[in-house]
FIFI-415592 format. One record per residue (C-alpha): residue in one letter; x, y, z. Coordinates in steps of 0.5 Angstrom, whole numbers, plus 2048, in hexadecimal, padded with zeros to 3 digits. Layout:
AXYZ
...
% end
This chain:
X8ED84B715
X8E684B718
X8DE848715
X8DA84D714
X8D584B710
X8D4844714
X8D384371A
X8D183D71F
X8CD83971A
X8CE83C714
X8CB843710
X8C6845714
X8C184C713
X8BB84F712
X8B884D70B
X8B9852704
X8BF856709
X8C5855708
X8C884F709
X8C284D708
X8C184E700
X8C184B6FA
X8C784E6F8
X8CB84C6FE
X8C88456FE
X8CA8436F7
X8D28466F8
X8D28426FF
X8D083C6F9
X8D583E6F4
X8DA83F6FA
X8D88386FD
X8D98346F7
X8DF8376F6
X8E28356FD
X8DF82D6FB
X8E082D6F4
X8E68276F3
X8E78226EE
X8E48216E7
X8DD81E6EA
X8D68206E9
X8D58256F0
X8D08246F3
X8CC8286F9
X8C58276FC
X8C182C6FF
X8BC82C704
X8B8832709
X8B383370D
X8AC83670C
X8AD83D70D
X8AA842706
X8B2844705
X8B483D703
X8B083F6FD
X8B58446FB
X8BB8416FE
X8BB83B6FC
X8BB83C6F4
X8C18426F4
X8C583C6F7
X8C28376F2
X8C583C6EE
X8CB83E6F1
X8CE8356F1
X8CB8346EA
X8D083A6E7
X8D68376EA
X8D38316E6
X8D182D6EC
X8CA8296EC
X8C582A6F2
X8C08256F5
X8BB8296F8
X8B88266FE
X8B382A700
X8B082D707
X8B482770B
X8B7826712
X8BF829712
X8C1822714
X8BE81F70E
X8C282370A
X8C982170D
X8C681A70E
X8C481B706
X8CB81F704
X8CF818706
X8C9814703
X8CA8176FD
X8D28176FD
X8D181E6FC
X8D68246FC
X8D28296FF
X8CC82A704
X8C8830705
X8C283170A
X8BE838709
X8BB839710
X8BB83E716
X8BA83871B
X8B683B721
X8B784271E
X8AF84471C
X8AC845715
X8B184B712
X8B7849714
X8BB84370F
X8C1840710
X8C683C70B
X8CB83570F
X8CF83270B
X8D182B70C
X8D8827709
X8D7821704
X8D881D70B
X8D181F70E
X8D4824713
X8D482B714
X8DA82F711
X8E0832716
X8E2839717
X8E7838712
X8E383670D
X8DD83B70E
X8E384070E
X8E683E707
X8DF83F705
X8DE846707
X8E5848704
X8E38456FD
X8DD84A6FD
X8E18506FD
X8E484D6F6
X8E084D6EF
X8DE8466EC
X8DF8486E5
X8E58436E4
X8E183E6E8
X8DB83E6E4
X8D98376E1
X8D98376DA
X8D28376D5
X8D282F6D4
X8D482E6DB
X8CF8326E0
X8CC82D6E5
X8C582B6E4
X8C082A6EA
X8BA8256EC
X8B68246F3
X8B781D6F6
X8B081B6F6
X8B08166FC
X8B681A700
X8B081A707
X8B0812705
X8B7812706
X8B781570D
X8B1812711
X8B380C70F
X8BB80E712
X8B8810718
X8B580A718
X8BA806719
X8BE80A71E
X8B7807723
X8B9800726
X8B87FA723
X8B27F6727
X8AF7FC729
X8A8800727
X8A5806729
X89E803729
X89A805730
X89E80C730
X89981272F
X89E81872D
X89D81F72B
X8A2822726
X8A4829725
X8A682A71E
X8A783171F
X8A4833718
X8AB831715
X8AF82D711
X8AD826715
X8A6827715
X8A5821710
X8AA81C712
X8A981C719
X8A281B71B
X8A3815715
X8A9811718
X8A581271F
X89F80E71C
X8A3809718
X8A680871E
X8A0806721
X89E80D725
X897810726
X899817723
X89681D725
X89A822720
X89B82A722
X89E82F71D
X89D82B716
X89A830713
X8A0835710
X89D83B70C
X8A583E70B
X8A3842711
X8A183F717
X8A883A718
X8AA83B720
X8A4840721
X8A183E728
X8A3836726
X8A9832726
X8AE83072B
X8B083872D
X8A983A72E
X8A5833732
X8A0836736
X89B83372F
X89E82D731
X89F82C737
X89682E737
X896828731
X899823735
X89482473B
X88E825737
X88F81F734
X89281B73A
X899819736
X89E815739
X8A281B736
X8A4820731
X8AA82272D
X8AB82872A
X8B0829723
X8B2830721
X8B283471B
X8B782E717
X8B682971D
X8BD82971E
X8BB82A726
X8B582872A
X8B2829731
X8AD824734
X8A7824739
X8A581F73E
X89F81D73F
X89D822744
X8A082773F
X8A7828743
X8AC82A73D
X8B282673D
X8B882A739
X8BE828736
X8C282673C
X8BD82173F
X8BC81E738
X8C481C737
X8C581B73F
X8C081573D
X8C3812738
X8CA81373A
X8C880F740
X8C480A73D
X8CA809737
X8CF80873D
X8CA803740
X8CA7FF739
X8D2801738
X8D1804732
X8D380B735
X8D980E731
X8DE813734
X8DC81173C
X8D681773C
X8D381C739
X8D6823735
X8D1829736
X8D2830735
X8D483673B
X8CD83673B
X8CB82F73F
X8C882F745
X8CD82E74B
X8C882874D
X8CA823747
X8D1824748
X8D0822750
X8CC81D74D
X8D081A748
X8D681A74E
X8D2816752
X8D281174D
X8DA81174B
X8D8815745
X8DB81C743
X8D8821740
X8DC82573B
X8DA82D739
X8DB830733
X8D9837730
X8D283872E
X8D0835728
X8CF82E726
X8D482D720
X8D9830726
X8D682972A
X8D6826724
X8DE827723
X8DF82472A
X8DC81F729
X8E081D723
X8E781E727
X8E581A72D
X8E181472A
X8DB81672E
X8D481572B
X8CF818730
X8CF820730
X8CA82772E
X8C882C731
X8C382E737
X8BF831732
X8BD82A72E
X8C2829729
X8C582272B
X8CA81F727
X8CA817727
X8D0815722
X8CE80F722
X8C981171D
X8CA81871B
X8CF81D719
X8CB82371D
X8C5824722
X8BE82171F
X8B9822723
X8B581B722
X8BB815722
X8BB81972A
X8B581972B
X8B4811729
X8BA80F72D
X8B6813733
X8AF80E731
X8B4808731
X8B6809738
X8AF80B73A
X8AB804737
X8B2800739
X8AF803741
X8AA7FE741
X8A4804741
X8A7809746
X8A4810744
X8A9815740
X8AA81A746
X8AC81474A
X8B1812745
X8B4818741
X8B581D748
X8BC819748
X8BE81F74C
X8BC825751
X8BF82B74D
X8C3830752
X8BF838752
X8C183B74B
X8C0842749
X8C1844741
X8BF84B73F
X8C084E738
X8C2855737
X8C1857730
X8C685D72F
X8C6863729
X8CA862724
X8D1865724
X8D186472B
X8D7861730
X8D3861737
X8D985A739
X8DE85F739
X8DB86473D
X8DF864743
X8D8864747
X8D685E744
X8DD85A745
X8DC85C74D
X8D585874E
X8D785474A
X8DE85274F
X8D9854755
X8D484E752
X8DA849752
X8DC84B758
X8D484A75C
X8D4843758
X8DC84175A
X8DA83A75C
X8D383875B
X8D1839754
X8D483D74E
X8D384374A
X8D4842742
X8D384973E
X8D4849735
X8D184D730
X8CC84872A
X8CF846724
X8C9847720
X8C684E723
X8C7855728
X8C685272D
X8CB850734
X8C984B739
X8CA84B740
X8C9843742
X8CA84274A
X8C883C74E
X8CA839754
X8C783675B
X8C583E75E
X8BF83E759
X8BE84575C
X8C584775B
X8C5845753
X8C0849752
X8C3850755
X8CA84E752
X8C684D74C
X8C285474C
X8C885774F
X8CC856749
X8C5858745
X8C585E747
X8CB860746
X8CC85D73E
X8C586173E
X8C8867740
X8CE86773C
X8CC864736
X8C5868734
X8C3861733
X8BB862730
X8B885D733
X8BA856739
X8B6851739
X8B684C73F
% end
């Protein structure tokens, strides 16, 4: 049995469309609360969201759906997706749902489900859900007297600066620190700024002023342009951009320089081996991570281990082999010592901890841990019914492309999980090389999918 409705992280489409309606959303709460309903407690179930309108329409057709199968809900409101694992395990909740799209613009809306145990469910579980779907509910449903009730955990933004907080080294402040942060107009857009100033920061805020339309709009950690100004403009020591629901961020130094997700993790890693807190002997990224880090982690008699894309697939790993550093070069980082899944503001203050502890060095000089080898992704966005990676044209460039970087770099082709579109990754020592092999295989995905748009 394959996942049709899930996808790498959770439900995810354009809002008011299937899946992403009302209706779909209260039986994905009805079939969820069948598959976590167990014993004769009262079940309970938190919600969160970003800020996005549709979180309007989602957010009480779940409601809905959780109360009908007699469990009650504790509304969080707009808040990161870590406050709401950190929050499910808090709470000694059944479930956890977070409504966000993460980096996605405006329109689109998503729904992650998160186990009683803070961690995102497996492909199993999320399996088991969607053939719950397809069954009525009629029998299941929670009688008059026992439907579930609702309420909204009025200090649930409290809760979590002060978490967030703690994570920070005892002894340590950031007073003397100019930084810029970018909320990307999304669900971190009052927690963050707050733990940065408490924390003794002088804070420039950017993206703190959500409309339902503006999130991840030419702000936030996919879109750094405005920060990258910001953090120059003011002469900030340097700047931190959060997506959509602040499970990932990307930073800038102080000559505006973005430094991504590898950069962060190869930084902490190599700042945890040298207090031998460093769990599991080096680092678990994705397929995606630059060859760079891997060279730079060998060099310190760490390892880097590779997973599918997708932080839970990083997550998993990280569980199974007892590791506590790991995340994505797109800026989810997973550090388990305090987080069950990527949160972009506990990464960011581990990375201010080793720039105080540096003794006054400039970020630039302490966040470029590694020279990155050349690398060049293209996404080629493909119509809809279309097989283009089994067009032999396509597999022939792509066997010719492996062949041209045999030795000196690698070659990664993979279809989104979340959207249409396939994406041609290369990277090796040859920065010419990468490019044509990149364009090559481009090109031939393009000529064979009738793809309606490429983006470098």
């Amino acid at each position: 049995m394959t996942r049709h409705l899930f996808g790498t992280d959770g439900i995810r489409g354009t809002a008011n469309i299937e899946p992403m309606t009302a209706e779909t959303a209260l039986r994905v709460a009805m079939a969820s609360a069948l598959q976590f309903r167990r014993g004769d407690h009262r079940h309970r179930v938190v919600i969160g969201k970003d800020t996005r309108l549709s979180g309007y329409l989602l957010e009480p057709a779940m409601t809905a759906g959780f109360i009908s199968m007699g469990m009650d809900v504790v509304l969080l409101g707009p808040l990161p997706t870590p406050a709401v694992a950190m929050l499910t395990r808090s709470l000694r909740a059944d479930l956890g749902v977070m409504i966000s799209a993460s980096h996605n613009p405006f329109q689109d809306n998503g729904i992650k489900l998160f186990g009683p145990d803070g961690y995102k469910l497996s492909d199993a579980v999320e399996m088991t859900i969607e053939a719950r779907l397809e069954q009525p509910f009629a029998s299941d449903l929670a009688g008059s007297a026992d439907l579930g009730r609702a309420a909204r955990l009025e200090d649930a933004t409290g809760r979590y600066i002060e978490y967030v907080k703690n994570t920070f080294p005892r002894g340590l402040r950031l007073d003397g620190l100019k930084i810029v942060v970018d909320c990307a107009n999304g669900a971190a857009y009052r927690v963050a700024p707050k733990v940065l100033y408490e924390l003794g920061a002088d804070v420039i805020p950017v993206g703190v002023n959500p409309d339902g339309l503006n999130i991840n709009k030419g702000c936030g950690a996919t879109a750094t342009q405005t920060l990258q100004e910001q953090v120059v403009a003011h002469g900030a020591h340097l700047g931190i951009a959060l997506d959509g629901d602040a499970d990932r961020l990307i930073m800038v130094d102080e000559a505006g320089r973005v430094v991504d997700g590898d950069q962060v993790m190869a930084l902490i890693a190599s700042s945890w081996a040298r207090a031998q807190s460093l769990k599991g002997g080096g680092v678990v990224a994705t397929v995606m991570s630059n060859l760079g880090m891997e060279r730079h982690l060998k060099g310190l008699g760490l390892q880097l281990a590779r997973t599918p894309v997708g932080d839970r697939y990083v997550v998993e790993h990280m569980r199974e082999h007892g590791y506590n550093v790991g995340g994505e070069q797109s800026g989810h980082v997973v550090l388990s010592d305090y987080s069950t899944t990527g949160d972009g503001l506990i990464a960011a203050l581990q990375v201010l901890a080793v720039l105080i502890q540096a003794g006054g060095k400039e970020a630039s000089a302490v966040c470029r841990v590694f020279d990155p080898v050349p690398q060049k992704l293209t996404n080629v966005r493909f119509a809809a019914g279309s097989k283009p990676l089994e067009v032999n044209v396509v597999q022939e460039a792509i066997r010719e492309g492996e062949a041209r970087l045999n030795g000196s770099g690698r070659l990664l082709i993979r279809k989104s999980g979340t959207e249409p579109v396939i994406r041609v990754m290369a990277e090796g020592d040859d920065e010419g090389l990468v490019h044509t092999v990149v364009a090559d295989i481009a090109a031939a995905i393009q000529d064979a999918a009738r793809p309606v748009e490429v983006t470098p």
